[in-house]
C-alpha positions in Angstrom: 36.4 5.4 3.9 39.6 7.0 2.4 39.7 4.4 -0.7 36.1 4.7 -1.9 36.7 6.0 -5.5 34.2 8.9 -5.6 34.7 8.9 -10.2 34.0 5.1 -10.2 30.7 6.3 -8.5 30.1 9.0 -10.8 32.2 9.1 -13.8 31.1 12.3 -15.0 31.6 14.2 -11.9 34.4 17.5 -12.2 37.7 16.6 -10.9 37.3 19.7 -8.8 33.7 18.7 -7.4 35.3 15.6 -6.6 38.0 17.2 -4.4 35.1 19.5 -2.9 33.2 16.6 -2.3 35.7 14.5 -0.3 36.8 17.9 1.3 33.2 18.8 2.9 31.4 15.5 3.0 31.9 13.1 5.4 31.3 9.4 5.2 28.8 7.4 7.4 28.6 3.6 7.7 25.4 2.5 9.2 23.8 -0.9 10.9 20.8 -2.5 8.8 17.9 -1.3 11.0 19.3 1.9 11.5 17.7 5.3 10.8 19.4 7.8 8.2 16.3 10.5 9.3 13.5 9.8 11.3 10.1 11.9 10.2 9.6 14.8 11.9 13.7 15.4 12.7 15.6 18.2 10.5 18.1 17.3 8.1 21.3 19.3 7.9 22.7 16.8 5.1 22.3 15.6 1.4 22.7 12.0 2.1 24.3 10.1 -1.3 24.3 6.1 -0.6 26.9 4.6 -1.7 26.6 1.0 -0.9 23.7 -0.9 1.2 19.8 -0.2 0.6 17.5 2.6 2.3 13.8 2.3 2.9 12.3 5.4 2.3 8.5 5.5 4.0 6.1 7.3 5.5 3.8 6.8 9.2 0.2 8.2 9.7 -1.7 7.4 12.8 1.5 5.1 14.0 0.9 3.4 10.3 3.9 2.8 8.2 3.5 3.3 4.3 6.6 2.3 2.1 7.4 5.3 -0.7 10.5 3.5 -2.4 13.6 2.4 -1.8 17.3 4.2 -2.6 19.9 2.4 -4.0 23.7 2.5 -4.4 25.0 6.1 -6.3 21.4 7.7 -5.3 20.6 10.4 -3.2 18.0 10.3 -0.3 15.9 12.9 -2.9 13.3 13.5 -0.7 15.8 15.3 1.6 16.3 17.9 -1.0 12.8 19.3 -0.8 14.0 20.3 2.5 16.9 21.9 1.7 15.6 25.2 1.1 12.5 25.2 4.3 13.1 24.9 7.6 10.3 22.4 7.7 10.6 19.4 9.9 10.9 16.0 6.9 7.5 14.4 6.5 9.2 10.8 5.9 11.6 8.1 7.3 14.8 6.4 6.0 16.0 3.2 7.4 18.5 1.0 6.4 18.0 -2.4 5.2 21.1 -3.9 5.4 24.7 -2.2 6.1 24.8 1.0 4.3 27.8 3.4 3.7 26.4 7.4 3.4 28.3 10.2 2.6 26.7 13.3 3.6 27.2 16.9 2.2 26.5 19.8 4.1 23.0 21.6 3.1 25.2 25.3 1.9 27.7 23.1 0.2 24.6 21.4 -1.8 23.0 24.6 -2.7 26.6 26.0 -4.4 27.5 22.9 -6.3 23.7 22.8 -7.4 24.6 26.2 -9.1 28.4 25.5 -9.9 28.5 22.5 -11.3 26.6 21.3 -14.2 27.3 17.5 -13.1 26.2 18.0 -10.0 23.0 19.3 -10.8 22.7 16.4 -13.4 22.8 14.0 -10.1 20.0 15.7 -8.1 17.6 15.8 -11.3 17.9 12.9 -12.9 17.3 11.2 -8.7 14.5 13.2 -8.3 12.8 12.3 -11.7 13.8 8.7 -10.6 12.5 8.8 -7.4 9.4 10.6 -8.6 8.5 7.5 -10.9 8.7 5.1 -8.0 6.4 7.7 -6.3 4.2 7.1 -9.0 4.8 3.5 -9.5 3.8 2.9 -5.6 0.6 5.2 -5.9 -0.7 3.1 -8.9 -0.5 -0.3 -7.0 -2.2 1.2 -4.0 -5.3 2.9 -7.0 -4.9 0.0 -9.2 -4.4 -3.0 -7.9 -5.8 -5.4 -5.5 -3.8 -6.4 -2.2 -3.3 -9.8 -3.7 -1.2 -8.4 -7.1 0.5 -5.9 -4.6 1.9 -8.9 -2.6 3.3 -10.8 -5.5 4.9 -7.3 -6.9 6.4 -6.4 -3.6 7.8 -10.1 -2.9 9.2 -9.9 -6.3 11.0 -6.4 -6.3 12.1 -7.6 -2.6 13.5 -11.0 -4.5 15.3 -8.7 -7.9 17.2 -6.3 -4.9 18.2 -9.2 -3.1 19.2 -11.1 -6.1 17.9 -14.1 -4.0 14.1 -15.7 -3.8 14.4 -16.0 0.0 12.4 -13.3 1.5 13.6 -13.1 5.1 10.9 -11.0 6.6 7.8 -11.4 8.9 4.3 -11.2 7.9 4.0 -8.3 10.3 7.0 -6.4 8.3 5.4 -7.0 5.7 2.1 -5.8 6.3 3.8 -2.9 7.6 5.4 -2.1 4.5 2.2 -2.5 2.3 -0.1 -0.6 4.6 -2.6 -3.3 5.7 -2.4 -6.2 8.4 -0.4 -9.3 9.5 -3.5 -11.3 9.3 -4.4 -10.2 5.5 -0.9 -11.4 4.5 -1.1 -14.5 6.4 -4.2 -15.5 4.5 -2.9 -14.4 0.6 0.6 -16.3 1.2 -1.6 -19.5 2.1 -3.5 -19.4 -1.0 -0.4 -18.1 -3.0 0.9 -21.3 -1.4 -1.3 -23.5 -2.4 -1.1 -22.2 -6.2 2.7 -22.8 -5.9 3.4 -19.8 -6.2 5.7 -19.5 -2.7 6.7 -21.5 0.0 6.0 -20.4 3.6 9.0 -21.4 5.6 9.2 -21.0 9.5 11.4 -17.9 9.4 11.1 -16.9 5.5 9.0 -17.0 2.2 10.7 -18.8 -0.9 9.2 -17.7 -4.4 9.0 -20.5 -6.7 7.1 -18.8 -9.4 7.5 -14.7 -11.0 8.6 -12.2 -12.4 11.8 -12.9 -10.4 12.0 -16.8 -10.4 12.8 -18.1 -13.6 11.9 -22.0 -13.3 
């Protein structure tokens, strides 16, 4: 990982926190289906993605909920609640495809929060990002019914992928949008049958939304 270009990440970054950063972090490639942190572990780290995709979600009863998802140049932001307890995390992270980390030790975060102003800059703005899809997930659970929360969620899973082949199981799914396999099964028929998708053996294609554009 010697050649990833921490200032082509962030441009704004202090040469000096640069050279801090690449002295105490260490980088971390991880397997899609991997976990980053598992709920109910302790974190020891400020994960920062740099490439790949993370599913951030919560379980309750042995239910999954999805939260959000991190992206390149992000930071796992829920982490940094933790950073100042000694309280077990109350989420999950899990890769969805192959992800590189770098991980900065907890004392190193809580200096460079204080000493540099472009550091700081990273954790807020994630947090106020991260906080919006917080919000953005909590209005689709209040606001809209399972049917509109399918379409959004096969869309946003279309615009990461850059690609309107959703390879994932009804049961993943379900999984992600807190209800059942069966419940799926039955809106992607009738979404079907508008022409909306096609239900494929191993995958959905969208042929109409916000992603597909014919």
């Amino acid at each position: 990982m010697e050649n990833i270009n921490l200032s082509q990440c962030f441009p704004f970054i202090e040469k000096e926190l640069e050279e801090q950063i690449m002295s105490f972090g260490h980088f971390k490639s991880i397997p899609k289906g991997e976990y980053v942190v598992r709920q109910g572990s302790y974190l020891n780290f400020l994960p920062i993605i740099l490439d790949g995709l993370i599913k951030m979600y919560a379980e309750e009863d042995e239910v999954e909920f999805l939260l959000y998802y991190i992206h390149p140049n992000h930071c796992c932001i829920l982490s940094f609640n933790h950073l100042f307890s000694q309280e077990a995390v109350r989420f999950s992270a899990k890769t969805e495809e192959d992800t590189t980390v770098l991980c900065i030790p907890i004392n190193k975060v809580k200096e460079w929060f204080v000493q540099y102003p472009s550091f700081t800059q990273i954790i807020l703005k994630d947090f106020q990002r991260n906080y919006e899809d917080l919000l953005h997930t909590t209005k689709q659970v209040v606001c809209y019914k399972i049917e509109e929360r399918l379409i959004n969620y096969l869309n946003e899973k279309a615009k990461f992928q850059n690609c309107n082949m959703i390879l994932m199981s009804h049961k993943e799914i379900a999984a992600d949008l807190g209800t059942s396999r069966e419940v799926v099964s039955r809106i992607t028929k009738k979404l079907q049958a508008q022409n909306i998708l096609v239900q494929h053996k191993r995958h959905i294609e969208l042929t109409k939304g916000i992603y597909c554009q014919n």
